[in-house]
C-alpha positions in Angstrom: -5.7 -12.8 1.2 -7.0 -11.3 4.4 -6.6 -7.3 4.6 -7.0 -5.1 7.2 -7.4 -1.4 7.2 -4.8 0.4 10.1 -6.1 3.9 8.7 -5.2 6.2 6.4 -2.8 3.6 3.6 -2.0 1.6 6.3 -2.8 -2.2 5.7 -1.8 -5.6 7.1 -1.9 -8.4 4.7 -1.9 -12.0 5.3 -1.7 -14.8 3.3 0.3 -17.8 3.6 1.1 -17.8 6.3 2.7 -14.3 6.0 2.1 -11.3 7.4 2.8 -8.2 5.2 2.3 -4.5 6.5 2.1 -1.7 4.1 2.6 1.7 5.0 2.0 1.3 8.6 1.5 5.1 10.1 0.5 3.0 13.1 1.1 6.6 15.2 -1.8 8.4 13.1 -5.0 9.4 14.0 -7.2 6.8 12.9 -5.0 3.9 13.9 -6.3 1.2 15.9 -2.8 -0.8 16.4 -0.1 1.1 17.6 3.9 -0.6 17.5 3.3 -2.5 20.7 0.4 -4.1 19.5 2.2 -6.1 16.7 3.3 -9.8 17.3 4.1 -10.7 14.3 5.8 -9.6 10.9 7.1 -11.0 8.0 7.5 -7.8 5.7 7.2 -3.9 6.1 6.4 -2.0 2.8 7.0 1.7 3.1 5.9 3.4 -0.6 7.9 6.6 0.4 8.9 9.2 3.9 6.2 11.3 4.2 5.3 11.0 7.7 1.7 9.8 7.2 3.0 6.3 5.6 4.6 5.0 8.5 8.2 5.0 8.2 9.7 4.9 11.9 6.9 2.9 12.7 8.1 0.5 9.9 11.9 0.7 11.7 10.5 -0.6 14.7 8.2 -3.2 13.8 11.3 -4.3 11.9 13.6 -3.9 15.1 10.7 -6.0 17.2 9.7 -8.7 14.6 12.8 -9.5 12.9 11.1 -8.5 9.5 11.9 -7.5 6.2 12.1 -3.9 5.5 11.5 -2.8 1.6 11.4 0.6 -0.1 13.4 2.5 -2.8 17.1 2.6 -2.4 18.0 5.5 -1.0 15.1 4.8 1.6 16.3 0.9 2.4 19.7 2.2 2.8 18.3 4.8 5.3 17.0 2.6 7.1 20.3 0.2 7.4 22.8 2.7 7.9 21.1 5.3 10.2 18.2 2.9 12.1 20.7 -0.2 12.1 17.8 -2.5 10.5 19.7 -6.0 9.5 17.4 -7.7 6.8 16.8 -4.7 4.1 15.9 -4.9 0.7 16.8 -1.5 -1.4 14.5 -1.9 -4.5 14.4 0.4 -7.4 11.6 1.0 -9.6 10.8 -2.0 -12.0 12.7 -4.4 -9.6 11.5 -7.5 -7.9 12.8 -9.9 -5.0 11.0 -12.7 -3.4 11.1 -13.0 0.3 10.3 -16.3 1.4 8.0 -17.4 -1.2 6.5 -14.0 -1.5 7.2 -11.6 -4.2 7.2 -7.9 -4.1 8.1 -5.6 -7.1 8.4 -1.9 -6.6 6.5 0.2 -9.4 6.3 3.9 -10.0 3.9 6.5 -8.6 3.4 10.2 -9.0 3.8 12.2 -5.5 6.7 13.9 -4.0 9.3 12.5 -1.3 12.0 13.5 1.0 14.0 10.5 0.2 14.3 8.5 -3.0 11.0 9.0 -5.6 7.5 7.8 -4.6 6.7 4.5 -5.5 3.8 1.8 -5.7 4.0 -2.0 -4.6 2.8 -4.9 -6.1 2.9 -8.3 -3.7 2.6 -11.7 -5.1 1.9 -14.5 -2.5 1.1 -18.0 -3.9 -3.0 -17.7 -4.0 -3.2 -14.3 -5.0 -1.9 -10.9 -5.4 -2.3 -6.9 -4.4 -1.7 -3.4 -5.8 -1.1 -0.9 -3.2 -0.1 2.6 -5.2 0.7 4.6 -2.4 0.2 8.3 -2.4 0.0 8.9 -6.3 -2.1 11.0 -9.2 -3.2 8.9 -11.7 -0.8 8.0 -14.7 -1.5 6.2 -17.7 0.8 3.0 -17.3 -1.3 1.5 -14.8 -3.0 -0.4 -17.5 0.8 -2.1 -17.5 1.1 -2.5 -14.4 -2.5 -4.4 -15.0 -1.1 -6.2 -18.3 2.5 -7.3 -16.5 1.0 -8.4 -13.0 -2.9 -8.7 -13.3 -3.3 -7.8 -9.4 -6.4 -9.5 -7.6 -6.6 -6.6 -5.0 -5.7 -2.9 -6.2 -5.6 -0.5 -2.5 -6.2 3.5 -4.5 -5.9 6.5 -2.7 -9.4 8.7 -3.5 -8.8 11.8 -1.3 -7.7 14.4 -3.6 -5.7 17.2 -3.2 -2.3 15.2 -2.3 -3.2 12.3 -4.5 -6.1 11.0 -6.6 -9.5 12.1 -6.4 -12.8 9.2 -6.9 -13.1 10.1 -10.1 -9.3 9.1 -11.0 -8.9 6.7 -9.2 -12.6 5.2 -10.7 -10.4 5.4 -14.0 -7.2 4.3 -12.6 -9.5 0.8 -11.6 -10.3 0.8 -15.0 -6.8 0.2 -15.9 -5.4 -1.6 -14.0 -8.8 -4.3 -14.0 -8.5 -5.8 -10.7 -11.3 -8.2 -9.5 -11.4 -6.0 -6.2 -10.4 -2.3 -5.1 -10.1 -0.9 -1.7 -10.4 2.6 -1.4 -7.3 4.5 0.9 -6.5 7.6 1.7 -9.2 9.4 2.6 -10.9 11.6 5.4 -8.0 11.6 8.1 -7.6 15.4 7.8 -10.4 18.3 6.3 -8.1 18.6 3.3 -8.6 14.6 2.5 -12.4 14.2 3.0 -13.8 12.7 0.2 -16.4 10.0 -0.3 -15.8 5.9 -1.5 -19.6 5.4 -1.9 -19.0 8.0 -4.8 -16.0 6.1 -6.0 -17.6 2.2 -5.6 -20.6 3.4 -7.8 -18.1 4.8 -10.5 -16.7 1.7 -10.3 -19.5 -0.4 -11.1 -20.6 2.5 -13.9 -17.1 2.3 -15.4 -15.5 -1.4 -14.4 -18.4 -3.5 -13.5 -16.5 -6.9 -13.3 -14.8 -4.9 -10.3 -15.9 -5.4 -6.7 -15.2 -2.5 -4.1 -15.0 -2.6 -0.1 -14.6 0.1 2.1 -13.1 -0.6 4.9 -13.1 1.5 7.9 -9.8 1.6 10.6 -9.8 -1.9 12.4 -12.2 -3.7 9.9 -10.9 -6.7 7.6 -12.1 -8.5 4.6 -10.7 -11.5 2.8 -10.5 -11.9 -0.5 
C-alpha cells in the first residue's frame, strides 16, 4: 500500500491497482493537490462534513473520476440527492461493502458533525489493510476494531483540542496494534500544533513492534 499525505487527514491510497482518497480537503491550507490535479479515482472516503475533511472536494472528484462516494447514510444520501453523485454507497456504523475487490467498513468515532455521526474507516485491499479514524477522542473499543480487522496501517489524529492528543493517540496505537501508524491532524491551524516526534517515541515506549512515519503534505511511503 502506497500512502500519500494531501494535508491535514487527507490521504490517497493505492494498492491494487486502486486508488482510494480519504478525507480529501484538497482546498486547505497545506494541500499540495487541488481537484484539478486528480486523474484518477476509484473511491472517496469522507469520515464526516466538517469542512476540513474534504466533502465538496470529495463531490467533485466523484463528478470528474466516476468514483465511488462512501460515508454515513444521511451523508451518502446528501450527496446523491442534492450533488446528483450516481455510484454512492450510504454505510452505517458496523457495515461493510466491497467495491471492486476492495473492502471498506465504516466504524465509530468520537467527534461532532453536521450530518449523520462521525465515523472511522477501515479499507481492506488484497495485500493489506488501513485504519483511518478520522477526527476522534480516544475510546476504548479500538482494541476491537484491532481484534475484528487487525489493520496494517492505522492513520491517528494527534492534534488535540478537536480530537486526540500524542499521548491518546500513543495509547489508542496500543490498541488497536497495527504494524505501522501515521500521525494526522496536526499543525494546520495554532489551535492544532502539536508534535509526532513526541507521539513516535511514545509509540516505541508503549508499542514497540509498531513503526511510525511522519509524513509531511506531498510526501508518500509504502508500506
Amino acid at each position: 500500500m502506497k500512502f500519500t499525505s494531501l494535508g491535514h487527514a487527507s490521504f490517497r491510497v493505492e494498492s491494487d491497482g486502486k486508488t482510494v482518497f480519504v478525507d480529501p480537503w484538497l482546498d486547505g491550507p497545506t494541500s499540495p493537490l487541488s481537484v484539478d490535479d486528480v486523474e484518477v479515482a476509484d473511491i472517496v472516503l469522507v469520515t464526516h462534513d466538517h469542512g476540513d475533511h474534504g466533502f465538496s472536494e470529495a463531490v467533485k472528484i466523484c463528478k470528474k473520476t466516476g468514483a465511488y462516494f462512501v460515508a454515513i447514510n444521511e451523508l451518502a444520501i446528501k450527496a446523491k440527492e442534492q450533488e446528483g453523485l450516481e455510484h454512492v454507497h450510504t454505510l452505517n456504523i458496523g457495515g461493510s461493502v466491497e467495491i471492486d475487490g476492495v473492502t471498506v467498513t465504516l466504524v465509530q468515532a468520537f467527534h461532532s458533525c453536521g450530518t449523520g455521526a462521525p465515523t472511522g474507516f477501515v479499507v481492506t485491499f488484497s495485500d493489506g489493510s488501513f485504519y483511518h479514524a478520522g477526527d476522534t477522542g480516544m475510546f476504548s473499543s479500538m482494541s476491537l476494531i484491532g481484534e475484528l480487522y487487525s489493520p496494517d496501517v492505522a492513520l491517528l489524529p494527534i492534534g488535540s483540542y478537536y480530537v486526540m492528543d500524542e499521548e491518546q493517540a500513543a495509547l489508542a496505537v496500543h490498541l488497536l496494534n497495527p504494524k505501522h501508524a501515521i500521525p494526522m491532524h496536526y499543525d494546520t491551524f495554532p489551535a492544532i500544533k502539536a508534535d509526532p516526534e513526541k507521539f513516535k517515541t511514545l509509540v516505541s515506549k508503549r508499542n514497540p513492534s509498531t513503526s511510525v512515519t511522519v509524513l509531511a503534505p506531498g510526501e508518500s511511503v509504502e508500506l
